[in-house]
N, C-alpha and C positions, 0 to 999 in steps of 0.2 A: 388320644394324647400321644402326641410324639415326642419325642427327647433326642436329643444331640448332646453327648458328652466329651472333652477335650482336658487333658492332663499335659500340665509341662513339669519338666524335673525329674524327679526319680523315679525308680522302678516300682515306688510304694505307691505313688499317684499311680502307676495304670493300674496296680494293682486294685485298689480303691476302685477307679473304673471298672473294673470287670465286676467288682460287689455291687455295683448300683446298676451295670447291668440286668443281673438277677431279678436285683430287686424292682426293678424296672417291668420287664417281664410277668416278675409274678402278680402284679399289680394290673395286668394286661395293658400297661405301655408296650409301645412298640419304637423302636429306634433309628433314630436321622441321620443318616451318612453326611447328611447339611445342613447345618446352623439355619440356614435359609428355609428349612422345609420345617423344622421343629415349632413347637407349642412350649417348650420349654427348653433351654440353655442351662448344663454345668459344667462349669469350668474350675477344675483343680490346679488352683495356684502353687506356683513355689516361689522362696524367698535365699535360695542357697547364695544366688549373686546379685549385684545390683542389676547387674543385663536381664534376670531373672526376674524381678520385679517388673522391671519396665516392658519384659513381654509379655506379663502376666498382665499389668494394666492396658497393651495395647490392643491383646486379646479381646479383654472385657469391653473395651471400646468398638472395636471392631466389628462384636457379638452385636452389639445394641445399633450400632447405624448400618446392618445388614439384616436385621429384624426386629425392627422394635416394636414389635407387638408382642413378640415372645417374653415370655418372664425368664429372668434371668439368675441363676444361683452359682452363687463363687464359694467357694472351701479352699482348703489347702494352707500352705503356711505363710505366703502371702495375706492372703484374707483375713489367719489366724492373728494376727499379729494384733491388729487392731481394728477388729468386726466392725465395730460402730463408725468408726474413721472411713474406713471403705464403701459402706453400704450409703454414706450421707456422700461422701466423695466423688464417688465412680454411679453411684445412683443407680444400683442394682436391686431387685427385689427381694434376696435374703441372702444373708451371710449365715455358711453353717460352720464354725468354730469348728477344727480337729477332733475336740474330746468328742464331738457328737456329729462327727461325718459319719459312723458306721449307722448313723441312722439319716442320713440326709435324704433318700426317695423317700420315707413317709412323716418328717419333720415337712417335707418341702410340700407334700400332697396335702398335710393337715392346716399349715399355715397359708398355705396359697389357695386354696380350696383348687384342686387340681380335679377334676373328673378323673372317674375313675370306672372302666369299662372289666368285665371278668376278663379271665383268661383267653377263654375262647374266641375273643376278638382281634386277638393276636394273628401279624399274617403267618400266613400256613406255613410250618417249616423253618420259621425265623428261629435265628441261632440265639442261644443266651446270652452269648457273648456282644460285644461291641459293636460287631459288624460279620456278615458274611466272609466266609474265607479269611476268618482270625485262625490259627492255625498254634499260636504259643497264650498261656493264658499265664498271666500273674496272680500269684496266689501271697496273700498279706497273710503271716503269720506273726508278725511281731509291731508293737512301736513305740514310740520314744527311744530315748537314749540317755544313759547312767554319767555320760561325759559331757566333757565340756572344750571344747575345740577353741581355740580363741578366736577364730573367723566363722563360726557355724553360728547361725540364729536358730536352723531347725530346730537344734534340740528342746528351747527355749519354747519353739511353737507347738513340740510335738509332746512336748509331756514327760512324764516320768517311762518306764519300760512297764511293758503289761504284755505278755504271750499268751496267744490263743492256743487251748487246750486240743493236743495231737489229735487227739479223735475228728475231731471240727476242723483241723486241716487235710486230716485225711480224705473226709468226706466229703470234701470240696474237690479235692483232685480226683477222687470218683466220678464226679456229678459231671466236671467240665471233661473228662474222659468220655463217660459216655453220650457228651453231646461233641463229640467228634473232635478234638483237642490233643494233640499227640505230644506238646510239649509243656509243662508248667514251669515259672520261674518261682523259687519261695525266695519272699522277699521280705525286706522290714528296715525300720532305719538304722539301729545297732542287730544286725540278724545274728552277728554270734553273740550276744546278748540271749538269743533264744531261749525261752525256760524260766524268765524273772517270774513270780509267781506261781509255778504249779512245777517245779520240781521235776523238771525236764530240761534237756539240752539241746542242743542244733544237731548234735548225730545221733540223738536218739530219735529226733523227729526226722532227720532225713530214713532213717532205717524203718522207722515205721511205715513213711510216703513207700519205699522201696518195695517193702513185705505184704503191706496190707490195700494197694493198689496196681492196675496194670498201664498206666501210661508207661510209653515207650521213652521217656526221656524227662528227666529231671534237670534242672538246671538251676544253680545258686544265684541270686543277686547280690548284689555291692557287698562286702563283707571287710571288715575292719580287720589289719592286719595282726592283728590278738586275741586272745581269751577261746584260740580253737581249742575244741574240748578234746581230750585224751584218743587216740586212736582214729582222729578224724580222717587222715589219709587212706585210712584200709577202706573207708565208704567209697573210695573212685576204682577197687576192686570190680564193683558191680557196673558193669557196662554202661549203664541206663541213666547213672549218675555222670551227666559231659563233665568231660576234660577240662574247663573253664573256670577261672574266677578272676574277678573283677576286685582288687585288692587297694586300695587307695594309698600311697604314699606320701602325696602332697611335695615334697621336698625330698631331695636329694643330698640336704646339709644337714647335719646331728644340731647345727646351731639354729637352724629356722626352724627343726624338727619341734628344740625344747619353745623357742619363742611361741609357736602354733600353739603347745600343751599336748602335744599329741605323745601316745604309751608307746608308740616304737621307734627303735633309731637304723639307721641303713643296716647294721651288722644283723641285728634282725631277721629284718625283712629280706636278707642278701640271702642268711640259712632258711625261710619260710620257702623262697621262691627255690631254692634248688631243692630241699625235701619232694615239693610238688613234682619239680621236671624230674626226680628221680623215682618218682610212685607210678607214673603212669607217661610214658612217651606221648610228645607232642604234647603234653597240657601248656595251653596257653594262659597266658597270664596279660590282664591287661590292666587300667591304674587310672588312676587321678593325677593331677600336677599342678599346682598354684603357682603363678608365673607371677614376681611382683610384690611377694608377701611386704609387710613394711620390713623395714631395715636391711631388705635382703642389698649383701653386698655381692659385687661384681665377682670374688673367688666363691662364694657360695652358690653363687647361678652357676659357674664352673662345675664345681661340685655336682651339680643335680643335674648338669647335661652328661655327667661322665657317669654318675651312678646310672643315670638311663639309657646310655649305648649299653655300658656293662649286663643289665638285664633285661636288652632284648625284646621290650612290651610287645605284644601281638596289637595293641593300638593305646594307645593315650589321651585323653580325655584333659584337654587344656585350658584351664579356667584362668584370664586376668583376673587378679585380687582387685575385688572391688570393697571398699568398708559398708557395712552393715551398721546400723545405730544398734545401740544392745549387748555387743558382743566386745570382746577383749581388745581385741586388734582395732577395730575402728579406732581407739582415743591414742595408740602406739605410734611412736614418734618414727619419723623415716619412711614416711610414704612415698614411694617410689615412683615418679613420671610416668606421664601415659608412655610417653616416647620410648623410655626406657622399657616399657611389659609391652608395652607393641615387638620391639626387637628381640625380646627372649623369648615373646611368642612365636614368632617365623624361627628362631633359632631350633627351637624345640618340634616343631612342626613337622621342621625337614629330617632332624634326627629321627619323629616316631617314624615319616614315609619311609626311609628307609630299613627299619627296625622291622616295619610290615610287611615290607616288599621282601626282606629276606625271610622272613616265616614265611610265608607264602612261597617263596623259590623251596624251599627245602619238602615242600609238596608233591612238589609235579613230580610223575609217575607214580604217585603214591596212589592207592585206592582208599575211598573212605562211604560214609554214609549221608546222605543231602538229606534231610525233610524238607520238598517240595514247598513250597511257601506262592508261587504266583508262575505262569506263562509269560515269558515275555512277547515282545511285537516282531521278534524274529523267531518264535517257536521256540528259544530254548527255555529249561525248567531253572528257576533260581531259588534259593533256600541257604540252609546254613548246615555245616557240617559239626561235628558232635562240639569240637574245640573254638566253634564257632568265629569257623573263616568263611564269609561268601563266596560261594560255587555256583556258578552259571553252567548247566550242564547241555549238552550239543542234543538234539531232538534224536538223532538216528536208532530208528530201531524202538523208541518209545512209544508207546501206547498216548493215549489222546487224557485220558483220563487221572494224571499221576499227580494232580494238588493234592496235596496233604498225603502224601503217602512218603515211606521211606526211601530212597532209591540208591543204590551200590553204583557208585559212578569211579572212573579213573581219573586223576586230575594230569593234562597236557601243556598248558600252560599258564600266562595270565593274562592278565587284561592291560590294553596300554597303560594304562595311570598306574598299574602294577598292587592293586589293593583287591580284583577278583581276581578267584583261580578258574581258568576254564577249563571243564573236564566230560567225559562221556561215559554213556552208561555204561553198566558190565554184565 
């Protein structure tokens, strides 16, 4: 039995992937690098934007008139929404709802009567992961979310907050370490949320990930620009914990701020982002941004290109506001023209490139640490460095052998589009 799996959206979707990975595996599946070669299709929907939706239904179309003999299984919070609607719609062979994705390989094995080979028919050497030469693995630690966004449907799809107990994340970051994994993301959809349930928090589990495993590198996903718990800064002390977070802002106006219902406002997030760049040098910071919200007026777009030169993002993540059925903002009067979120989207665009291109100028000559990620077709090594800038590094003098390994490179310059640093070993 082969399986091919494919996640759009968030960092919780790959994370989810990498768990059905596993389980995949342990069930002595073995995994498709192509839809075309598989016995079975899943595909991890999202529904964050309307764009989203429609590439999660073009996907599932896509799957089917490129294999339809394979059975086909959708999750995610597309699918979530309305299981039955979907599955009669899109004509897929099962929907597995959110609350019961963390058992989607043996809901999918028992309802589909899926053969089922031991372990040892596994090919030799096959990684547990996703694919060959996966090199960062996602690790789900948390999901739902306690809020209520006025443009978010996830939350709606994804449930109430429920944290999986430290131990059980530790021992994941073990497992996919010692099957050769040098980097994890802990991710979740509210992640400083961390700890609903069992009386824990997000730096108590980072500091156990830190103490009671030896991956070389930890890395936070999407995190909400609130509710960091007491002394969370002193965790980017330990080396191992990168430089990076990924902070969403949405808005750049305290007035679309409150329209959205979101808990923070620019003065905020203004004091959040300098505490960082003054904990640890060079932490980069990078963001969300809804181009379009309804009502938004022309001095509040103003507003949110000025707050965004002002801090600098290491890159921006640019979403047009599209309405969601469900959610606050869909029925909000002052919906904004395509025309008009087209033009603040290119506005915004050129502001991140050049916001990137100067973090990245402030590099060169600088030395830093790459984890090897892939060879390119001119011999040099590419990977990402701890504050996760892309480094394309010059072959000279390197061994043949350096995927997934850590490598001390000096960075010289960049790349024309001016978004790689190119740099050489040391």
């Amino acid at each position: 039995m082969r399986v091919f799996m494919k996640a759009l959206g968030c960092r919780l979707n790959e994370a989810e992937l990498e768990t059905w990975g596993r389980d995949c595996r342990e069930r002595g599946f073995t995994l498709a690098a192509d839809a075309a070669d598989a016995d079975l299709v899943v595909i991890n929907t999202c529904a964050v934007t309307g764009e989203s939706v429609r590439k999660s239904r073009q996907l599932i179309r896509r799957a089917q008139r490129g294999n339809p003999q394979a059975k086909l299984v959708v999750s995610g919070c597309y699918a979530s929404l309305q299981p039955e609607q979907t599955a009669a719609e899109l004509g897929v062979d099962l929907v597995v709802p959110n609350p019961d994705k963390d058992r989607l390989i043996s809901i999918a094995a028992e309802r589909l009567d899926l053969p089922v080979m031991p372990e040892t028919a596994t090919e030799p050497g096959e990684n547990a992961l996703l694919a060959r030469g996966r090199h960062r693995a996602f690790i789900k630690v948390q999901d739902g979310c306690r809020y209520r966004c006025a443009f978010c449907i996830v939350t709606k799809a994804r449930g109430d907050e429920r944290s999986r107990p430290i131990a059980d994340v530790v021992d994941e970051v073990r497992r996919v370490h010692a099957e050769g994994v040098n980097e994890v993301v802990l991710a979740g959809v509210h992640l400083g949320g961390y700890g609903s349930g069992n009386d824990a928090d997000l730096k108590a589990l980072i500091e156990a990930v830190l103490a009671d495993s030896d991956v070389p590198r930890v890395r936070l996903g999407s995190l909400e620009p609130w509710e960091l718990p007491v002394g969370f800064w002193s965790l980017f002390d330990n080396p191992r914990l990168m430089p990076h977070l990924h902070l969403p802002i949405q808005s750049g106006a305290d007035s679309v701020l409150r329209r959205m219902s979101r808990r923070c406002r620019t003065a905020e997030y203004r004091e959040l982002v300098g505490t960082a760049r003054a904990a640890v040098p060079d932490f980069n910071v990078t963001t969300d941004i809804i181009v379009g919200f309804p009502g938004e007026t022309e001095s509040e777009w103003l507003q949110t290109l000025a707050f965004a030169q002002e801090m600098a993002f290491g890159h921006i993540h640019i979403f047009a506001y599209s309405p969601r059925a469900g959610t606050k903002a869909a029925g909000m009067p002052g919906q904004i023209e395509r025309k008009i979120k087209r033009r603040r989207s290119r506005q915004l665009n050129l502001l991140a490139q050049h916001s990137q291109r100067a973090l990245l100028e402030r590099h060169i000559g600088c030395t830093t640490d790459v984890l090897v990620e892939q060879r390119l077709e001119d011999g040099r090594c590419a990977g990402y460095s701890p504050n996760y800038l892309r480094v394309d590094a010059s072959p000279t003098g390197m061994r043949r052998d350096l995927e997934n390994a850590i490598l001390r490179v000096r960075c010289t310059g960049l790349s024309p589009d001016g978004d790689v640093l190119h740099a050489e070993a040391v």
